[in-house]
SEDREN-435387 format. One line per field, with one value per residue: z, x, y of N, C-alpha, C in turn. Coordinates in nm, 4 decimals. Layout:
REM SEDREN-435387
n_zz: c(Z;...);
n_xx: c(X;...);
n_yy: c(Y;...);
ca_zz: c(Z;...);
ca_xx: c(X;...);
ca_yy: c(Y;...);
c_zz: c(Z;...);
c_xx: c(X;...);
c_yy: c(Y;...);
REM end
This chain:
REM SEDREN-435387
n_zz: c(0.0000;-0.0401;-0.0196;-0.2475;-0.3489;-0.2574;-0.2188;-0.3369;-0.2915;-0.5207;-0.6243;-0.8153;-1.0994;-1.2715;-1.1769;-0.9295;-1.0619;-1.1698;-0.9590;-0.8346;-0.9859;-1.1759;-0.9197;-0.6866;-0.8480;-0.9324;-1.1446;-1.4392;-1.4403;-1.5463;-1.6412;-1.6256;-1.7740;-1.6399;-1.8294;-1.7498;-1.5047;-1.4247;-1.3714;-1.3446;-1.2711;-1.1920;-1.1604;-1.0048;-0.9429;-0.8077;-0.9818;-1.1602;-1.1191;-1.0556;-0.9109;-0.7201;-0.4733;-0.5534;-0.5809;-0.6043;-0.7594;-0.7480;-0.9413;-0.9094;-1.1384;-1.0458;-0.8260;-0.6640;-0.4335;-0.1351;0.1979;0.4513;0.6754;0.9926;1.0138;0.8091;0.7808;0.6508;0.3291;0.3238;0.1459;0.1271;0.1242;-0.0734;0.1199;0.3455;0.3436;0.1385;-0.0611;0.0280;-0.0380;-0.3015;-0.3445;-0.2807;-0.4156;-0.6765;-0.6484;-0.4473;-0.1104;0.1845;0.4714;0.7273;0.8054;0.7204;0.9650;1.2917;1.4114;1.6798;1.9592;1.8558;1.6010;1.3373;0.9827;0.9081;0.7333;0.5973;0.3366;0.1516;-0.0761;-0.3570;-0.2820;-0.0134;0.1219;0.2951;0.2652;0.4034;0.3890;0.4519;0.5551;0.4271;0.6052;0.6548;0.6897);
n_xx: c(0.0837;0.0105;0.0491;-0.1525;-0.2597;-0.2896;-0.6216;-0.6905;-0.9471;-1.0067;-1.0408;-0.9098;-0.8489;-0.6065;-0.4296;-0.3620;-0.2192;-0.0230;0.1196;0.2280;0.3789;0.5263;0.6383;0.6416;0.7829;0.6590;0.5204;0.2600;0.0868;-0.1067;-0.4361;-0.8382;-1.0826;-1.4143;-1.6987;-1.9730;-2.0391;-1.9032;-1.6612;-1.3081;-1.0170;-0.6828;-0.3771;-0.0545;0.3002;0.6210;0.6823;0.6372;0.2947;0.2921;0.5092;0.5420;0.3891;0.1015;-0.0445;-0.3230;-0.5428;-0.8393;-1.0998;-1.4033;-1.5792;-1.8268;-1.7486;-1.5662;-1.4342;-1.3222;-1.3791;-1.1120;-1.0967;-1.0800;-0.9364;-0.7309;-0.3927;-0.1427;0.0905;0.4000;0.7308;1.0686;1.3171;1.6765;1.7465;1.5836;1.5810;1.6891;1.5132;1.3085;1.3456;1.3119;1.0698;0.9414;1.0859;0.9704;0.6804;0.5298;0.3462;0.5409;0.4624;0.5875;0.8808;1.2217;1.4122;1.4792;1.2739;1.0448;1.1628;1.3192;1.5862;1.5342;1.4998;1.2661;1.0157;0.7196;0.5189;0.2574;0.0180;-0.2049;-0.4723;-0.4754;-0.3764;-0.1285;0.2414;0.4927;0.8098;1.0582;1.3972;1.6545;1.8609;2.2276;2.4252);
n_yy: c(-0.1174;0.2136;0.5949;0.7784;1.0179;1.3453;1.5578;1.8456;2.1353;2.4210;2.7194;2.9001;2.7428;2.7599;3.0158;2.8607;2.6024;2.7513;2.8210;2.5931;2.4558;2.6964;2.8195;2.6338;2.4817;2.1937;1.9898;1.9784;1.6310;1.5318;1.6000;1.6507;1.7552;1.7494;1.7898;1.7969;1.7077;1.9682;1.9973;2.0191;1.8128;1.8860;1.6789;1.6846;1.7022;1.6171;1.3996;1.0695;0.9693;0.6922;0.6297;0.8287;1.0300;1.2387;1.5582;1.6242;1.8921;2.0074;2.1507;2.3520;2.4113;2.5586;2.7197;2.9295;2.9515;2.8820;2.8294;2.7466;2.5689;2.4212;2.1566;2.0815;2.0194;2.0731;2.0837;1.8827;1.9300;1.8448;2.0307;2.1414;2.3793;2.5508;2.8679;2.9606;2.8403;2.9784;3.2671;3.2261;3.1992;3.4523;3.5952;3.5094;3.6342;3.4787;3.3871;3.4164;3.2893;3.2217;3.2762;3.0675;2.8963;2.6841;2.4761;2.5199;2.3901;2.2472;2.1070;2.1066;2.2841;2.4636;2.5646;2.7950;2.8349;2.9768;2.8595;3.0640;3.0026;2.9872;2.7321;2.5406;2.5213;2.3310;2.3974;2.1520;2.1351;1.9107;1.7278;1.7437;1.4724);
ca_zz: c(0.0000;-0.0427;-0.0553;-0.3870;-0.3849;-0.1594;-0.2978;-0.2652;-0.3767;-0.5625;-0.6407;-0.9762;-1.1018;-1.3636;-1.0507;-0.8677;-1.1237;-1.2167;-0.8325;-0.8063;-1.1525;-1.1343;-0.7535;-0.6402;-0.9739;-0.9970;-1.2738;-1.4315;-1.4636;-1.6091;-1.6564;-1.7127;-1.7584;-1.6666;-1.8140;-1.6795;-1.3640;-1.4370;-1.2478;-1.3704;-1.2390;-1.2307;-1.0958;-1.0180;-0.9002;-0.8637;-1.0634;-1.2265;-1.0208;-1.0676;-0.7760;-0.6129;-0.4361;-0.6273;-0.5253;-0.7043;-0.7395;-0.7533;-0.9961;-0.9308;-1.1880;-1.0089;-0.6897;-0.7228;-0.3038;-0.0289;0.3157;0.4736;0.7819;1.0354;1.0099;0.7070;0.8151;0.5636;0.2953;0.3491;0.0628;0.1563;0.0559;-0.0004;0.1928;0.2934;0.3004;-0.0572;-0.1080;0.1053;-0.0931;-0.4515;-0.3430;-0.2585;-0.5977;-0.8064;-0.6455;-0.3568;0.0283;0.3101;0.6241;0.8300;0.7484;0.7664;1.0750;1.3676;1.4744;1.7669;2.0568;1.7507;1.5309;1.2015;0.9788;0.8493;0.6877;0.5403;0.2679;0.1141;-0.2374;-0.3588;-0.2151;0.1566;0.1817;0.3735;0.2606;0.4863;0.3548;0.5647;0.5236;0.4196;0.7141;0.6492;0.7339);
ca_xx: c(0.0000;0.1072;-0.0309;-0.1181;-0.2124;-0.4225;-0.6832;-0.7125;-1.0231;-0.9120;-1.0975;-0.8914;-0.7238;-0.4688;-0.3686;-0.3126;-0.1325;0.1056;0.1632;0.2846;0.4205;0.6851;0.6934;0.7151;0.8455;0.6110;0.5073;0.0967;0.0672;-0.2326;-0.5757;-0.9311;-1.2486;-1.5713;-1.8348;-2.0897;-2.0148;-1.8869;-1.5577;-1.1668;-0.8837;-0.4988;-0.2548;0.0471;0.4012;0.7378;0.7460;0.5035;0.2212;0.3548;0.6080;0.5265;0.2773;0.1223;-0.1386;-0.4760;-0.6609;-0.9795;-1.1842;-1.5499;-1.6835;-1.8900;-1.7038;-1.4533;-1.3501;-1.3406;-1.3607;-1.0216;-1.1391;-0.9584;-0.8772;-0.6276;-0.3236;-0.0247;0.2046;0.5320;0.7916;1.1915;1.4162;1.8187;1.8296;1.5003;1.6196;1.7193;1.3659;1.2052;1.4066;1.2937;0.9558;0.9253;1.1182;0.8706;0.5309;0.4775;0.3695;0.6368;0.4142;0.7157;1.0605;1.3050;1.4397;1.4600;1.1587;1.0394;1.1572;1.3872;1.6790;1.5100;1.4850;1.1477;0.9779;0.5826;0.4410;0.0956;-0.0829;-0.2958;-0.6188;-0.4116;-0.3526;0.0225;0.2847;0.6353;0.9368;1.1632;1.5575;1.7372;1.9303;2.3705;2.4616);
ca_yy: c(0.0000;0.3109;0.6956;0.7840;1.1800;1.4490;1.6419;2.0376;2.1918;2.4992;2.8262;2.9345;2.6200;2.8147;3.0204;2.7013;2.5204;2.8690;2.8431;2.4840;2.4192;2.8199;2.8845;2.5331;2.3271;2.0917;2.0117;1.8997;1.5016;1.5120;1.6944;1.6175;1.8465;1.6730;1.9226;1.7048;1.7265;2.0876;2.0648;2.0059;1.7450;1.8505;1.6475;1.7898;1.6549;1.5774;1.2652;1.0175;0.9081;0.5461;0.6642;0.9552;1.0871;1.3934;1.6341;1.6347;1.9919;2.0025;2.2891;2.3084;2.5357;2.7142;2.8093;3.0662;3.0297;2.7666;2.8233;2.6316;2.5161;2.3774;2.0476;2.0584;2.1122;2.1341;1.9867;1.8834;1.8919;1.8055;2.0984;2.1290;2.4566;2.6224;2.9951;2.9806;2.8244;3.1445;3.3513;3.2133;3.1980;3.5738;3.6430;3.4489;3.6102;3.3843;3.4634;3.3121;3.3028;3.1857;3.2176;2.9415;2.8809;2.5779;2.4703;2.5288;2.2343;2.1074;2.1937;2.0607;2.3929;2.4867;2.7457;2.7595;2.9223;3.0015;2.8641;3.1225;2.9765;2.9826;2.6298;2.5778;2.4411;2.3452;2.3489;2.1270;2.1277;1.8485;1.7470;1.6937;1.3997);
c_zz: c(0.0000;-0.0864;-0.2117;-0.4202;-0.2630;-0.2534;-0.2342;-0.3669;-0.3956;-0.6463;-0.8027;-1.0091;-1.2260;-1.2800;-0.9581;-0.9472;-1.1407;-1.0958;-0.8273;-0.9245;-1.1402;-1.0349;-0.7282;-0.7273;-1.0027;-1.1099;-1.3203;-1.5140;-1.5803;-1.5465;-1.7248;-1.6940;-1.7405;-1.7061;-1.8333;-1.5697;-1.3117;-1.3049;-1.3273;-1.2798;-1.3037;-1.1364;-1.0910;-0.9211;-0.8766;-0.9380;-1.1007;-1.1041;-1.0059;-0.9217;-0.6995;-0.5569;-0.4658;-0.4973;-0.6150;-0.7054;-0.7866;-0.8175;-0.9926;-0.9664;-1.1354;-0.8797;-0.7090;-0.5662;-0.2222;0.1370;0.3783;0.6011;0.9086;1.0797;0.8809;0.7514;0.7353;0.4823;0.3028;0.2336;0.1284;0.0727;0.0589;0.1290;0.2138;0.3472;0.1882;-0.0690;-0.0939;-0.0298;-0.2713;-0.4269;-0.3169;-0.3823;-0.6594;-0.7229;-0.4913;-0.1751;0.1315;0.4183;0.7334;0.7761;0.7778;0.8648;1.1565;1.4148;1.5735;1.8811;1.9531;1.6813;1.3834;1.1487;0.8860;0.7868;0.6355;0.4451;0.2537;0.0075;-0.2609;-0.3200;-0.0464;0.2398;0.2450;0.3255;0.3375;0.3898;0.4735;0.5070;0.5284;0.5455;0.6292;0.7408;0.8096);
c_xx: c(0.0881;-0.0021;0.0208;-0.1733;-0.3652;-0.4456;-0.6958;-0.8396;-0.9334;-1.0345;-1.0591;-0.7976;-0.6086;-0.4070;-0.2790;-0.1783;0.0096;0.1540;0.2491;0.3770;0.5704;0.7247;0.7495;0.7753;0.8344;0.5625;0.3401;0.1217;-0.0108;-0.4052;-0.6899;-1.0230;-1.3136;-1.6420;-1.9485;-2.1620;-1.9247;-1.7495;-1.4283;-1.0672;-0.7616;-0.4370;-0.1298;0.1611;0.5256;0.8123;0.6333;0.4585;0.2512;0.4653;0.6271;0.4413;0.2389;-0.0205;-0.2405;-0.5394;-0.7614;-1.0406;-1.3213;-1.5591;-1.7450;-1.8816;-1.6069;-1.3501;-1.4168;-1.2895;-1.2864;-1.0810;-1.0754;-0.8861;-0.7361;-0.4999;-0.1999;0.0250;0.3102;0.6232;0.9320;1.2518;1.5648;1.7946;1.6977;1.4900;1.6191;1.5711;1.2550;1.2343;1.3415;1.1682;0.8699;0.9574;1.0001;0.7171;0.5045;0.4822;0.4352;0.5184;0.4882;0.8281;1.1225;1.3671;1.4154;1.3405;1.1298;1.0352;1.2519;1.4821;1.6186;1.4916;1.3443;1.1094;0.8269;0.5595;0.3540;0.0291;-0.1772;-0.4633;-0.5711;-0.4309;-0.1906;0.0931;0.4356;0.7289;1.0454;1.3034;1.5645;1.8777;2.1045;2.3700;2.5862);
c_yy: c(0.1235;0.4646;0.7314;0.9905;1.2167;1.5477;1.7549;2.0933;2.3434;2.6535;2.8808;2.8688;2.6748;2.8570;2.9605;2.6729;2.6249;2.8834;2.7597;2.4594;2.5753;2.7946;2.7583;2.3874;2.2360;2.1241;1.8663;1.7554;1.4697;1.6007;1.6377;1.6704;1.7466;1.7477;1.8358;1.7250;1.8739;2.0797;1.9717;1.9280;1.7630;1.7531;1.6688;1.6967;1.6980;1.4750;1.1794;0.9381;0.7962;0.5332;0.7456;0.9976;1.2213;1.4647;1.6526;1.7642;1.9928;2.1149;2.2706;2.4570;2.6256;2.8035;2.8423;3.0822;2.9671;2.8006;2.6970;2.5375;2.5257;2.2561;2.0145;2.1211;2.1761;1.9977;2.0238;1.8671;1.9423;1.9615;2.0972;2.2569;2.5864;2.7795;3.0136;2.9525;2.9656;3.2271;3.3339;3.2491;3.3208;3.6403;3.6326;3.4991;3.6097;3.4169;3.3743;3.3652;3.2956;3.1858;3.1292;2.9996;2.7247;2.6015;2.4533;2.3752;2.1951;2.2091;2.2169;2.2378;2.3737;2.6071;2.7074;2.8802;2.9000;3.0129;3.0131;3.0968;2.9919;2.8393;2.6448;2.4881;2.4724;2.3239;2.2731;2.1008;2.0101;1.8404;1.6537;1.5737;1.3834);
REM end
């Protein structure tokens, strides 16, 4: 068994995708309109769903803006060095909510930013061996 992707509903899925795809360098799997069911599937990665676990967004046609809640809490993607990451991600657009730094109780270094819908995502450092 193994996780195969988490879904994000998504308010303006070009937005989205120009978020994940520049800012954070994934890149779209695959896409499929239903206009049936009036709503859009991207999948989005770092590598083919066959081995990675991607992230699914969700477009429903006719909502434009999703109340987060508060049960969702974040994704995690591995970085070499996440300053430099802060740092690109402010270049290209993108809002840092937390700067990198040790996390609190811990050395690990972290940092979070913020999709344009204000889901979270961590950056955690790559720890030297």
């Amino acid at each position: 068994m193994r996780i195969l992707h988490t879904m994000l509903r998504v308010g303006n899925l070009e937005q989205s995708i120009d978020f994940y795809t520049q800012v954070l360098k994934m890149r779209v799997l695959r896409r499929q309109d239903y206009p049936e069911g009036r709503f859009t599937l991207a999948f989005i990665g770092y590598g083919a769903e066959s081995e990675h676990t991607v992230i699914e967004l969700t477009h429903n046609w006719d909502t434009d803006r999703y109340e987060l809640g508060n049960g969702f809490g974040h994704i995690a993607i591995e970085v070499d060095d996440a300053y430099q990451a802060c740092e690109e991600v402010k270049k290209l657009g993108g809002k840092v909510t937390r700067e990198a730094g040790p996390m609190k109780h811990g050395t690990t270094v972290i940092a979070f930013v913020e999709d344009p819908d204000g889901y979270k995502i961590e950056f955690i450092q790559k720890k030297t061996p």
